[in-house]
C-alpha positions as CSV (number, residue, x, y, z in Angstrom):
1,X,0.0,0.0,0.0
2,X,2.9,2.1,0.8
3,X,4.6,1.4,-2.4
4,X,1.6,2.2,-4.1
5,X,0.9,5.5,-2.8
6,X,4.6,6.8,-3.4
7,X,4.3,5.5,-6.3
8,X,0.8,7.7,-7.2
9,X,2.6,10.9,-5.5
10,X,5.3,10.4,-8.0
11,X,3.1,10.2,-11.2
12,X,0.8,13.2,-10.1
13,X,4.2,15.5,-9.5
14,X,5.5,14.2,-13.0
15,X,2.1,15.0,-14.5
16,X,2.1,18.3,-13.1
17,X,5.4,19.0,-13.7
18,X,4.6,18.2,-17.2
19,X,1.0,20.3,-17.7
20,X,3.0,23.3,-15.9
21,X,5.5,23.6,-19.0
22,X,4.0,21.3,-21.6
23,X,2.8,24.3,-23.8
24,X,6.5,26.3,-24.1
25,X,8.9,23.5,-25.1
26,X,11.0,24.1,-27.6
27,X,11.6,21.7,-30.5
28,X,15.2,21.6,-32.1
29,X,17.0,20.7,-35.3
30,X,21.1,20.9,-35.5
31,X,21.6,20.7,-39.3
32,X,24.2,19.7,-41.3
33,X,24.9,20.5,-45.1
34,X,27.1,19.5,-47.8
35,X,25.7,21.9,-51.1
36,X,27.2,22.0,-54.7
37,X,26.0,24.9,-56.3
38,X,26.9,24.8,-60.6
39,X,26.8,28.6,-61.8
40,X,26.8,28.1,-65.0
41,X,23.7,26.0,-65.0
42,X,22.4,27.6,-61.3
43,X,21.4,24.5,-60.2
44,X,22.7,22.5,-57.0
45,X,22.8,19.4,-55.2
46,X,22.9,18.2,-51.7
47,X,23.3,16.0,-48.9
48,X,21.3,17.4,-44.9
49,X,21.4,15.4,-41.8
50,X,18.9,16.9,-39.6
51,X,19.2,15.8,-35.9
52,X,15.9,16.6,-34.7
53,X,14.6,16.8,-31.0
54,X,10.9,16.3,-30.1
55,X,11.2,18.0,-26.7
56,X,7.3,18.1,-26.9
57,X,4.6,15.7,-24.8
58,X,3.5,14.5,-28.2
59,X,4.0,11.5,-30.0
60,X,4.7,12.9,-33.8
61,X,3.6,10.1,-36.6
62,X,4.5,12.9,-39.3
63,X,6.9,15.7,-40.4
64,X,6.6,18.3,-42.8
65,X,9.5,20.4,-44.9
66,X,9.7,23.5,-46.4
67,X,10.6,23.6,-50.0
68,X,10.7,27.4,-50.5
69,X,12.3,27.4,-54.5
70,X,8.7,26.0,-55.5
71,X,7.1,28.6,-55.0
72,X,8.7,30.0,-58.3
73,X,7.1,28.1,-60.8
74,X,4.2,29.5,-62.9
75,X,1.0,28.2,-61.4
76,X,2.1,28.0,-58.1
77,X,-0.1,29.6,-55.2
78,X,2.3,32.7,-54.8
79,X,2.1,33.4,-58.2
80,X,-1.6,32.7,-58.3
81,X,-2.0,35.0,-55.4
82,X,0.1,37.7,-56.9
83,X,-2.4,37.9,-60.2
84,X,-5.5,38.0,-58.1
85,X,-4.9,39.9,-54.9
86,X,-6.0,43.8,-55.6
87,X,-2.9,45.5,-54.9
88,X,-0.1,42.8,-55.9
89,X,3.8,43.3,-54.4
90,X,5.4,45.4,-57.6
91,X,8.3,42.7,-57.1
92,X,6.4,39.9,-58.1
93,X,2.9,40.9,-59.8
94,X,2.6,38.4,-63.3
95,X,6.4,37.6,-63.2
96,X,6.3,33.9,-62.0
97,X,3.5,33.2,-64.7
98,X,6.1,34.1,-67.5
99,X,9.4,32.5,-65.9
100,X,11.0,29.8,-68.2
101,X,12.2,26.0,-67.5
102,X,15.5,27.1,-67.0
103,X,14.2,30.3,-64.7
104,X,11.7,29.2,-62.5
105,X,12.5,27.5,-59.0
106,X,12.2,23.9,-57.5
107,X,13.6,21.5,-54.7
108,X,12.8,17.6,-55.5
109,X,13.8,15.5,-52.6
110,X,15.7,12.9,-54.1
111,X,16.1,10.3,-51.2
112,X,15.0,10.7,-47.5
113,X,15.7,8.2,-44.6
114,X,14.5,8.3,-41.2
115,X,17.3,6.8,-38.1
116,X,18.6,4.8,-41.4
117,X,14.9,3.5,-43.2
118,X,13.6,4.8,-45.5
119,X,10.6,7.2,-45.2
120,X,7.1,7.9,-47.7
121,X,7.1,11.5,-48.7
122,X,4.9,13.6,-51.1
123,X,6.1,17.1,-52.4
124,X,2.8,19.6,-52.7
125,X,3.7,22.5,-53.9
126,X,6.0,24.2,-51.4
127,X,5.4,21.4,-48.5
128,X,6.6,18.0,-47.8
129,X,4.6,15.8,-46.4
130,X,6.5,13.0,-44.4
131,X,4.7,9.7,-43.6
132,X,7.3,8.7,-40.4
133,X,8.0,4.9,-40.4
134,X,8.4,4.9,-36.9
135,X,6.9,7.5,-34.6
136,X,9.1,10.0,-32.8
137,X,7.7,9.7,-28.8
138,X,8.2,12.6,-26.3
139,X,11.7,13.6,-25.4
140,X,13.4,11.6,-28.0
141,X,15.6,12.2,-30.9
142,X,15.1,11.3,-34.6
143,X,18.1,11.4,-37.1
144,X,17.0,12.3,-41.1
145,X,19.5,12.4,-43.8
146,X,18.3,13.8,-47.3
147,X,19.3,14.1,-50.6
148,X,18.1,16.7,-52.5
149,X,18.8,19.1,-56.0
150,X,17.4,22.1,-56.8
151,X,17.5,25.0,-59.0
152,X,18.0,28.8,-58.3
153,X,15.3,30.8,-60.0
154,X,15.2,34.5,-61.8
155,X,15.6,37.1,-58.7
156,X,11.4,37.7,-58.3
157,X,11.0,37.6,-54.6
158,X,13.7,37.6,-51.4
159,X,15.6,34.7,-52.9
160,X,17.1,34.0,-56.2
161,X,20.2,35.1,-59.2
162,X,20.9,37.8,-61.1
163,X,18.8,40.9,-59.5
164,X,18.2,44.1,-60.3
165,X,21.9,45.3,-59.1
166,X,23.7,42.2,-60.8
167,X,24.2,40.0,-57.9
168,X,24.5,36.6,-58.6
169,X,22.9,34.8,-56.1
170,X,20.7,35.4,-53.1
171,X,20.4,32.2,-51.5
172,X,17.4,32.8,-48.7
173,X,14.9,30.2,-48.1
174,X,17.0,27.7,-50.2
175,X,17.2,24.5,-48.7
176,X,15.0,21.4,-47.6
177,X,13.8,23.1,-44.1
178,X,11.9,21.3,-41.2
179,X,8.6,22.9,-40.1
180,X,8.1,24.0,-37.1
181,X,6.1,21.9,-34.1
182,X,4.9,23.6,-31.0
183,X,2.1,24.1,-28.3
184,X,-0.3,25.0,-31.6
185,X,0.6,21.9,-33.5
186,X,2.5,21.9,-36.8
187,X,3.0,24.9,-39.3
188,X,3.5,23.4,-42.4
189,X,2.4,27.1,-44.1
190,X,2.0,27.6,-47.8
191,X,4.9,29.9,-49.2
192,X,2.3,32.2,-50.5
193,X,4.2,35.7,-49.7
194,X,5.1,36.7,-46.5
195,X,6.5,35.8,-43.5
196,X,8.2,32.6,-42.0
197,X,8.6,30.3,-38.8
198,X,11.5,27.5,-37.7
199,X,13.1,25.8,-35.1
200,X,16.3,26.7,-33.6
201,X,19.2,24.4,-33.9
202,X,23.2,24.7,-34.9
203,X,23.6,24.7,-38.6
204,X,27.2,23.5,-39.9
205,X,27.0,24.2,-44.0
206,X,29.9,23.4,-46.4
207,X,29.3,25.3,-50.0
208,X,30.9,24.2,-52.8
209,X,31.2,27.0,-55.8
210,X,33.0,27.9,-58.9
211,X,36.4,29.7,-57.1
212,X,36.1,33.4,-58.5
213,X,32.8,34.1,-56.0
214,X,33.4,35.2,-52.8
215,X,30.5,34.3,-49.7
216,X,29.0,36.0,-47.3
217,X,26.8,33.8,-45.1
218,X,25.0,33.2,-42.1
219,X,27.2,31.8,-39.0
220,X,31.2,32.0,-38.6
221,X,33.5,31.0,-41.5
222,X,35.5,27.8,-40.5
223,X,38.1,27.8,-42.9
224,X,39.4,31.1,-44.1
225,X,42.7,30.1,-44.9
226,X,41.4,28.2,-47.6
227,X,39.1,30.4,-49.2
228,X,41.3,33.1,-48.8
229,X,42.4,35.8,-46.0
230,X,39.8,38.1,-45.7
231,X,37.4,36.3,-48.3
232,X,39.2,37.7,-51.4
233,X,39.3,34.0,-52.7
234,X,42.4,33.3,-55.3
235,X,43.8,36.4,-55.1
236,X,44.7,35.7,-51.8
237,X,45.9,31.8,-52.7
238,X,42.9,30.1,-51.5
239,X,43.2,26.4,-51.9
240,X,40.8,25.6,-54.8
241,X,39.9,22.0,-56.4
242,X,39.7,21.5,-59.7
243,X,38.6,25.1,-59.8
244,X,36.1,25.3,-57.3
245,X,36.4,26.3,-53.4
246,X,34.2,24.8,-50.4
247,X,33.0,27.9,-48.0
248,X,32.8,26.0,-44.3
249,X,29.9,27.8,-41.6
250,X,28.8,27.2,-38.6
251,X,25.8,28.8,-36.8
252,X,25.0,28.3,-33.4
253,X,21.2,28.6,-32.1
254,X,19.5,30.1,-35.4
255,X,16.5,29.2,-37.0
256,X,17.8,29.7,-40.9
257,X,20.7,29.7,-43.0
258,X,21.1,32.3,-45.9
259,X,24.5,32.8,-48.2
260,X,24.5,35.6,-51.0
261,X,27.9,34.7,-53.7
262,X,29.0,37.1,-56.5
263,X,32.1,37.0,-57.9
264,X,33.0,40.9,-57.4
265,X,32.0,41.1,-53.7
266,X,33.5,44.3,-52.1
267,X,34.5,42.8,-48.4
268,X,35.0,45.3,-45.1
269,X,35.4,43.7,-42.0
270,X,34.4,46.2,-38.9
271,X,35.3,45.6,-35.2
272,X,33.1,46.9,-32.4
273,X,34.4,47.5,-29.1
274,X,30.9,46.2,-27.3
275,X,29.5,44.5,-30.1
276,X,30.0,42.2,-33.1
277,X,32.3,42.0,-36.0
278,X,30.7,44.1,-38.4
279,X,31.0,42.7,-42.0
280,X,29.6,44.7,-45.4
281,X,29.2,43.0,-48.6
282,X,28.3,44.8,-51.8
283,X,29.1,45.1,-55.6
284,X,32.6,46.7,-57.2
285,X,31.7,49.2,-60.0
286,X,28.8,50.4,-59.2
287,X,29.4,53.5,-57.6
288,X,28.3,53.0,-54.3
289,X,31.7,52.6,-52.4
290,X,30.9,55.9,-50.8
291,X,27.8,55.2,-49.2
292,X,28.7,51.8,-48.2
293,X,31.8,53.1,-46.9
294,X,29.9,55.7,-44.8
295,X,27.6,52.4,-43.2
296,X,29.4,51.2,-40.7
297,X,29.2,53.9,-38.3
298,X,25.7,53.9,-38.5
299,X,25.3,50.5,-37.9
300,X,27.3,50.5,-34.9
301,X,25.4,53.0,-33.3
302,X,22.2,51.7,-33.8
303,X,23.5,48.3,-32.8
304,X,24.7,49.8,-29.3
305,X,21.4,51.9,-28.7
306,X,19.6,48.6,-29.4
307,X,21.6,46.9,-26.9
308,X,20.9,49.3,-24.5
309,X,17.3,50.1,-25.2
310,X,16.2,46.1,-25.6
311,X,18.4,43.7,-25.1
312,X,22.3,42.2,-26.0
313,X,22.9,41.0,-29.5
314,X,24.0,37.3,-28.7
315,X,25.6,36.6,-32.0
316,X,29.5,37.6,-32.6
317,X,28.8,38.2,-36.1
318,X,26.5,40.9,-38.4
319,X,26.4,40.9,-41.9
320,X,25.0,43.5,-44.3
321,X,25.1,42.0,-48.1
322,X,23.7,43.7,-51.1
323,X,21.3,41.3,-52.9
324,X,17.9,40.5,-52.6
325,X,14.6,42.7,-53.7
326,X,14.5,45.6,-51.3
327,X,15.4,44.3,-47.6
328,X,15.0,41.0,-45.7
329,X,16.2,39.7,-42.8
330,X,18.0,36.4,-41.8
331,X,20.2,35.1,-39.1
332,X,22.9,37.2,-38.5
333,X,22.8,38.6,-42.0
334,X,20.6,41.0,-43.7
335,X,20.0,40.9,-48.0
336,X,19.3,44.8,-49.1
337,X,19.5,46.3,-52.4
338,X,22.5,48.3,-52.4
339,X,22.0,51.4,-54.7
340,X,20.8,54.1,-52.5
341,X,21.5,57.1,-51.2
342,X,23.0,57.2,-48.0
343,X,20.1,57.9,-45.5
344,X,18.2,54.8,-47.6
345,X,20.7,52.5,-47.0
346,X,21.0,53.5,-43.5
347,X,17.4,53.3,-43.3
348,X,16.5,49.4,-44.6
349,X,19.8,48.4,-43.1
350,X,18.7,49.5,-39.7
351,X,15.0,48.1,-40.2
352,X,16.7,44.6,-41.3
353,X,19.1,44.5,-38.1
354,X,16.4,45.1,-35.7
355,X,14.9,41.7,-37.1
356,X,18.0,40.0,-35.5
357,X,16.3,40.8,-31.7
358,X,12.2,40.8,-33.0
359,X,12.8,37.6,-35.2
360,X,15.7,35.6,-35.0
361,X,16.2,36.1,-31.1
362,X,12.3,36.3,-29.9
363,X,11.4,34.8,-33.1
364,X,7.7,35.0,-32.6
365,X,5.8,32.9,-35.4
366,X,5.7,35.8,-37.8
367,X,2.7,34.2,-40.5
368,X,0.3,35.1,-37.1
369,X,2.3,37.4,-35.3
370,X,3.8,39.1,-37.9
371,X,2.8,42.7,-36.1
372,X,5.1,41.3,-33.1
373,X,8.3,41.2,-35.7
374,X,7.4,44.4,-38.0
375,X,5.5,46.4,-35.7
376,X,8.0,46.0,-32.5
377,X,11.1,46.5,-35.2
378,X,9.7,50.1,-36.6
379,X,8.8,51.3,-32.9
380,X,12.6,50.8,-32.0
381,X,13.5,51.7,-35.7
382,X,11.6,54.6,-34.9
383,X,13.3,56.0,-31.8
384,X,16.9,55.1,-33.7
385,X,15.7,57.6,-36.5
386,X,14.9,60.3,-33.6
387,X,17.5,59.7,-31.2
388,X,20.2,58.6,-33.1
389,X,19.9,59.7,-36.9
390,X,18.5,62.9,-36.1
391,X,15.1,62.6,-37.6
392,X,12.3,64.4,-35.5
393,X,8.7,62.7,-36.6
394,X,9.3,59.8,-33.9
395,X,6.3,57.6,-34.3
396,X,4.5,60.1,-36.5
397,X,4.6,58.0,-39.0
398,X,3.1,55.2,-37.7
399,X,0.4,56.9,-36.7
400,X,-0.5,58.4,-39.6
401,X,-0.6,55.6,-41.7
402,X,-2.9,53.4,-38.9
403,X,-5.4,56.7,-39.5
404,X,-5.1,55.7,-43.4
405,X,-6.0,52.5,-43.1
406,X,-8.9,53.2,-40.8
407,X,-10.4,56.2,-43.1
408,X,-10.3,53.8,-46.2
409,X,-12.3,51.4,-44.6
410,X,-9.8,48.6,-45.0
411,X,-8.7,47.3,-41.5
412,X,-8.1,43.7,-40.4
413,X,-7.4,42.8,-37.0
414,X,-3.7,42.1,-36.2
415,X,-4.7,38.9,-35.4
416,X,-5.4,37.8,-39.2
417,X,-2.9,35.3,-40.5
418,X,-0.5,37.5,-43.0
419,X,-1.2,35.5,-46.0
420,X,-4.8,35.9,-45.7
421,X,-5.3,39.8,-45.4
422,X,-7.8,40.6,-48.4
423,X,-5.0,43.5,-49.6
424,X,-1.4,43.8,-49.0
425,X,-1.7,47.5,-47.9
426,X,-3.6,46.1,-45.0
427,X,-0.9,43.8,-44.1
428,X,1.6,45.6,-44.0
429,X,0.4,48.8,-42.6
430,X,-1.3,46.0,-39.3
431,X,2.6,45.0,-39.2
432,X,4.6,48.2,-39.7
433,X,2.8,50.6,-38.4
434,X,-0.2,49.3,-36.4
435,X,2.4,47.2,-34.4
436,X,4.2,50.1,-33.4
437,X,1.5,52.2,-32.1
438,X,0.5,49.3,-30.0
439,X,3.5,49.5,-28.2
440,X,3.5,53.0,-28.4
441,X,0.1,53.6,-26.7
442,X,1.0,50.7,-24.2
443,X,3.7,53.1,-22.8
444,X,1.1,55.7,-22.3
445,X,-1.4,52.9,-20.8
446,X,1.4,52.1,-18.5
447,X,4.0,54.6,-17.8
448,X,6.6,55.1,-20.2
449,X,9.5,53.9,-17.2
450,X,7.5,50.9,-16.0
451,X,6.8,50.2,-20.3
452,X,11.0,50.4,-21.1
453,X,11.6,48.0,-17.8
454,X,8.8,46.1,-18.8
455,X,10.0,45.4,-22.5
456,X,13.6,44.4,-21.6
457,X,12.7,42.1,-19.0
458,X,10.2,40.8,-22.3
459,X,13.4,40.2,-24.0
460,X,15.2,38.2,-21.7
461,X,12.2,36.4,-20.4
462,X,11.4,35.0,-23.9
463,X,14.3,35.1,-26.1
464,X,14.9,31.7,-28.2
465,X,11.4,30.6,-26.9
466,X,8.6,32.0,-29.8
467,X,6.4,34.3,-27.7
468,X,3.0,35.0,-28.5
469,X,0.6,38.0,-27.8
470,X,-0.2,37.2,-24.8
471,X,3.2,36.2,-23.5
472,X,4.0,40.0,-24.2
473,X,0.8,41.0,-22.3
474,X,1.6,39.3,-19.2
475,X,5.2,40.1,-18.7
476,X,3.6,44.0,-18.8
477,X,1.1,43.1,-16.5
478,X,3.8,41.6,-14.3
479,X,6.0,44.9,-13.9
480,X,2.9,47.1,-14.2
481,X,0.7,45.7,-11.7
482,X,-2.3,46.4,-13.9
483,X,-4.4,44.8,-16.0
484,X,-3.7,44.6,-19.5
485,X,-6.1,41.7,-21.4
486,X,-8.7,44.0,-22.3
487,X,-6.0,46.3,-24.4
488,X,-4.6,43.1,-26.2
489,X,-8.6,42.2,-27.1
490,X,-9.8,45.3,-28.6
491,X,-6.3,46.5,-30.3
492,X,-5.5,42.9,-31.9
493,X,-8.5,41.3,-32.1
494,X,-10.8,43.9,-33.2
495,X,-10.8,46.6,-35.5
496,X,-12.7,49.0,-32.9
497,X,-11.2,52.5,-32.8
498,X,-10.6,55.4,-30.3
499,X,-12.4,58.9,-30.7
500,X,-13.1,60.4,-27.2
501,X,-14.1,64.4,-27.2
502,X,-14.6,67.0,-25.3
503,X,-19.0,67.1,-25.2
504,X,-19.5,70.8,-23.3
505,X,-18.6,72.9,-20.4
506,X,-20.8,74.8,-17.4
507,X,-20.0,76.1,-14.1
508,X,-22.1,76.3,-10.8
509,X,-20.8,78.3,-8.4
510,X,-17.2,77.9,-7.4
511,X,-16.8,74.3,-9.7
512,X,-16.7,74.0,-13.7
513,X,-17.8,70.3,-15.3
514,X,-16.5,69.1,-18.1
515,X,-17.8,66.5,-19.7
516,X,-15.9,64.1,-22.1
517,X,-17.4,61.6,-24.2
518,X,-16.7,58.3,-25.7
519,X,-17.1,58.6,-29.4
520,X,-15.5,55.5,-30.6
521,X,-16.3,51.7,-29.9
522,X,-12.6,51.1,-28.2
523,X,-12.3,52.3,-24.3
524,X,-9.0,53.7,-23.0
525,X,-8.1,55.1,-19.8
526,X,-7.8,59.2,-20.5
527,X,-5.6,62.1,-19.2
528,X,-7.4,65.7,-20.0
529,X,-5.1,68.8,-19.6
530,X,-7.2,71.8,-17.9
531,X,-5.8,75.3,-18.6
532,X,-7.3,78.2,-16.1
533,X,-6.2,81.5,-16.0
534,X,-3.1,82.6,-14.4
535,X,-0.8,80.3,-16.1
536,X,-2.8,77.3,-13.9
537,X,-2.9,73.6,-15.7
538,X,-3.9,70.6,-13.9
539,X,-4.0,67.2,-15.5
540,X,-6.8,64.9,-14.5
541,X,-6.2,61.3,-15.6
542,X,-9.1,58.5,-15.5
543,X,-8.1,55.0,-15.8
544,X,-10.5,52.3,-16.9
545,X,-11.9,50.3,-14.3
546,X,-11.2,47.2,-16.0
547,X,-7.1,48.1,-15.4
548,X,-7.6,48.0,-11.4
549,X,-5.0,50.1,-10.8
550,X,-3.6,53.3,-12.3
551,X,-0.1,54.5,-14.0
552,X,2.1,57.3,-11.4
553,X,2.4,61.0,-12.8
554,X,4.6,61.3,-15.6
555,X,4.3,64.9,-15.7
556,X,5.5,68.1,-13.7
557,X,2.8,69.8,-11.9
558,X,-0.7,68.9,-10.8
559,X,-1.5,65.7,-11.4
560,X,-5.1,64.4,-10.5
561,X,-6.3,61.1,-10.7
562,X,-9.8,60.1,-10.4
563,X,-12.3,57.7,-9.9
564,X,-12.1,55.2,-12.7
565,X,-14.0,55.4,-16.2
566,X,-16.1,52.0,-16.3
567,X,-16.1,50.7,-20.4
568,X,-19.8,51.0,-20.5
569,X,-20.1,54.3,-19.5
570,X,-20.2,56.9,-22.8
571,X,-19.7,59.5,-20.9
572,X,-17.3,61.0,-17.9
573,X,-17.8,64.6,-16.0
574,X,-14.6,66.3,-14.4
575,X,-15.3,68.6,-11.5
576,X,-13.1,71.0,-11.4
577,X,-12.5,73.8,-9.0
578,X,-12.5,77.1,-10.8
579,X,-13.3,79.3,-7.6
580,X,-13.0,82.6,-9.5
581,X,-10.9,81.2,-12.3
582,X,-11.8,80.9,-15.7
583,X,-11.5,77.8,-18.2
584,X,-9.0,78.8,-20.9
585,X,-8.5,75.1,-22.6
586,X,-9.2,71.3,-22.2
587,X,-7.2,69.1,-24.2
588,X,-7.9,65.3,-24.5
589,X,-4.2,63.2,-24.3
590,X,-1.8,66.1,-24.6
591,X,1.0,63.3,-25.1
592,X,-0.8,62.6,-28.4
593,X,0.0,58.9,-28.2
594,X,-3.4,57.5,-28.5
595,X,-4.4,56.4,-31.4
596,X,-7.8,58.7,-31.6
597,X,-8.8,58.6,-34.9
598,X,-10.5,62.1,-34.5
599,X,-8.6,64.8,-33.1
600,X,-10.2,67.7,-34.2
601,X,-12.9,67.4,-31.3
602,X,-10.1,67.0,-28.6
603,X,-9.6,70.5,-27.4
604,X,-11.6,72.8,-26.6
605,X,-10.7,76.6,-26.3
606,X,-12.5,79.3,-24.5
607,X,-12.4,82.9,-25.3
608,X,-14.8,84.6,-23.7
609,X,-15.8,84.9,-20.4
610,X,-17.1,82.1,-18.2
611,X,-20.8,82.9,-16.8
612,X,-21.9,81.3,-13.4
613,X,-24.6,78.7,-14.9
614,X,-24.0,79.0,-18.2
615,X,-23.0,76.6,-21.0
616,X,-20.4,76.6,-23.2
């Protein structure tokens, strides 16, 4: 009886144990690679081991790939997508439909073996569908080794050869990659357009290319002395094979593995004093030496305010390599197009290295989240351009272009999955610029002090472990004391917007009432800014009732909070004691940081003489 009670005790802490942290495993996949890439016919071939951990309570019976490249084939669902959405991305629009045989994309598994035994797969369309022949039980590890070829297509979106600029390859979202498993089951996601999701594991990649292109690539370069101090391949005597060099990398703890190759690579190594080695990729003869030249600095400064303001960059390498369509980021390497002026270039290559703390450190599951990557990343990028670059509009910006969307009538909830916003102005204006002013107006919700400790202590609370939304929510609750699920409802899951004004004025006696009034559907807690005669202001700040609790003064001078605003109430009257004074001005949210989509009825000015009893 004994030994069956211990027993029992033991099973009910295990099970406990396990329902306590079952939902924020982590999965993991260490990779290694062994790629061919032909340039003169762009295609390649390959040989992956994947070492894959199923650190979840589930049982998997099935596994799922990415297989990015076919995407570019005419007929496929981006490309279908691209000719029927409203407002197609420029980059891609009818392109796809028109590419060739030898210029479209594709990845064909060749052979694929689970722990040594051969597996059933089915390629459809961008996804492969693994049929395990033995299932992969809780806490255990799986080994798969592939075989694969593929072929590079025409530059049209993030990955490809030959782009606008001339760069020969752009090798992003390349390779057989494993989908990503967690506490919402598996993501095996379309490559329709936007947005992407993986494990994190240690990638060790050998590349194999004709000898005249130099690499730049995600991870650290193993074997320099072969391909050449400095990267500068032959001329350097690098140790080449029947004219070809291998390029050896390893990445610890990333989720991808780009590599960008051109045979007239300009190569500057920089060395930060509290930060990583700084390395700048980008094409001889093009007239851009200047620009590129000028770079660095502003990297490293927005590098070390981004320490500071967030978090440490974990990585001892940071890559900026012209290629690509625009700007996209990867693990500890960024893709831009490199002919632009100076404060462009500074611009995208600031936006792309704030991906390596939002996505590739955080790395929330961007296809639903994706206003937690874009969103958090222009907020910081934001206060880089203000504080650091000079630029005064802060989150103006933003702002203005969640009002667009609003006054055009074509809002989504953040919550919609990114490939399935009706138009891609929606999306990314949700992302960019909605996801900013989230965080934006949770600092005023908050406090902005109690917002900046509450966002670093995010960071470090949930880096390498795929927060969501609410993960986010909590940790503010957590070092605000208030409550903050009501905010996360109506500003992601809703489209309901914020108009409050200022209804009408009247004094009795010795007090004047002001009454405000909710206009809009969304509720927020609300500081009004009284101006009496005399060169008197007060501030009077109502918090919702749903927040139990209140933010501390942030201002200088009188600072008046009062009874909470209950949600269901339209309206809210101020008392305020006049006692010979008169009302000069009320101003709704003199901070301007929320996100009223009317402020033309949020001050009120008074000229004229005040008279005991009357309205105004």
């Amino acid at each position: 009886m004994k030994k069956y009670f211990f027993t029992l005790m033991i099973f009910c802490l295990v099970s406990i144990g396990i329902q306590a942290q079952s939902d924020r495993w982590q999965q993991r996949a260490n990779y290694k690679m062994d790629v061919e890439l032909d340039v003169n016919t762009h295609k390649f071939q390959g040989n992956q081991k994947i070492e894959y951990y199923n650190n979840s309570p589930d049982t998997l019976h099935k596994v799922f790939y990415h297989l990015f490249l076919n995407a570019f084939q005419p007929g496929s669902m981006m490309d279908v997508r691209s000719r029927t959405i409203e407002d197609p991305d420029g980059r891609v629009k009818d392109r796809i439909s028109k590419l060739t045989k030898e210029e479209i994309g594709y990845e064909k598994v060749l052979s694929l073996k689970q722990n040594g035994k051969a597996v059933d797969y089915k390629t459809v369309g961008t996804i492969l569908e693994v049929t395990l022949h033995k299932p992969i039980l809780p806490n255990s590890k799986a080994t798969f080794v592939m075989d694969f070829e593929g072929q590079v297509p025409i530059q049209v979106r993030r990955t490809g050869r030959d782009n606008k600029e001339g760069v020969a390859y752009s090798m992003a979202q390349w390779y057989p990659k494993m989908a990503e498993y967690d506490y919402e089951g598996w993501h095996p996601d379309p490559y329709v357009g936007r947005e992407f999701y993986g494990i994190w594991g240690d990638f060790d990649v050998k590349l194999t290319l004709d000898e005249k292109y130099v690499v730049a690539a995600t991870g650290y370069l193993q074997n320099a002395e072969d391909v050449g101090h400095g990267y500068e391949g032959i001329k350097k005597g690098a140790k080449s094979k029947n004219g070809k060099l291998t390029w050896h990398f390893i990445a610890p703890e990333v989720h991808d593995f780009t590599f960008a190759a051109d045979p007239d690579f300009n190569h500057k190594i920089v060395e930060m004093d509290n930060g990583p080695e700084l390395h700048f990729f980008w094409k001889k003869n093009q007239g851009i030496d200047d620009v590129w030249n000028k770079l660095p600095d502003y990297l490293e400064q927005a590098i070390l305010y981004t320490n500071k303001r967030v978090g440490k960059y974990p990585y001892k390498v940071y890559s900026v390599v012209q290629g690509g369509d625009g700007g996209m980021e990867y693990g500890m390497l960024t893709l831009i197009t490199g002919k632009r002026n100076l404060n462009s270039l500074v611009g995208v290559t600031v936006h792309e290295m704030l991906h390596s703390w939002f996505q590739f450190v955080l790395a929330t599951n961007e296809s639903l989240y994706a206003w937690m990557d874009e969103g958090f990343n222009s907020y910081i990028g934001n206060e880089i351009e203000e504080n650091v670059n000079g630029k005064d509009d802060g989150h103006g910006g933003s702002y203005k272009s969640y009002f667009y969307v609003v006054k055009r009538g074509i809002e989504e909830p953040l919550s919609t999955h990114a490939d399935h916003f009706e138009k891609n102005a929606a999306y990314s204006i949700a992302s960019y610029s909605k996801g900013a002013v989230f965080l934006h107006q949770l600092s005023y919700i908050v406090g902005q002090e109690t917002f900046d400790k509450g966002f670093k202590r995010y960071y470090e609370e949930w880096k390498f472990k795929h927060p969501n939304a609410n993960d986010f929510i909590r940790v503010m609750e957590k070092e605000s004391g208030l409550e903050l699920q009501w905010y996360k409802q109506y500003f992601v899951y809703s489209t309901k917007t914020i108009d409050y004004g200022v209804q009408n004025t009247f004094t009795e006696g010795d007090t004047t009432y002001i009454t405000l009034e909710r206009i809009g559907k969304m509720p927020m807690p609300m500081e009004v800014k009284v101006s009496l005669d005399d060169n008197i202001e007060i501030t009077y700040y109502m918090p919702l009732r749903m927040m139990r609790g209140g933010k501390k003064s942030e201002i200088e001078g009188n600072w008046v909070q009062l009874e909470d605003w209950p949600w269901t109430h339209p309206h809210y009257t101020i008392a305020v004691p006049t006692k010979g004074k008169k009302l000069k001005r009320v101003e709704i949210d003199p901070s301007q940081k929320v996100a009223d989509i009317d402020r033309t009825n949020n001050v009120l000015e008074v000229s004229y003489i005040i008279e005991e009893g009357a309205g105004l």
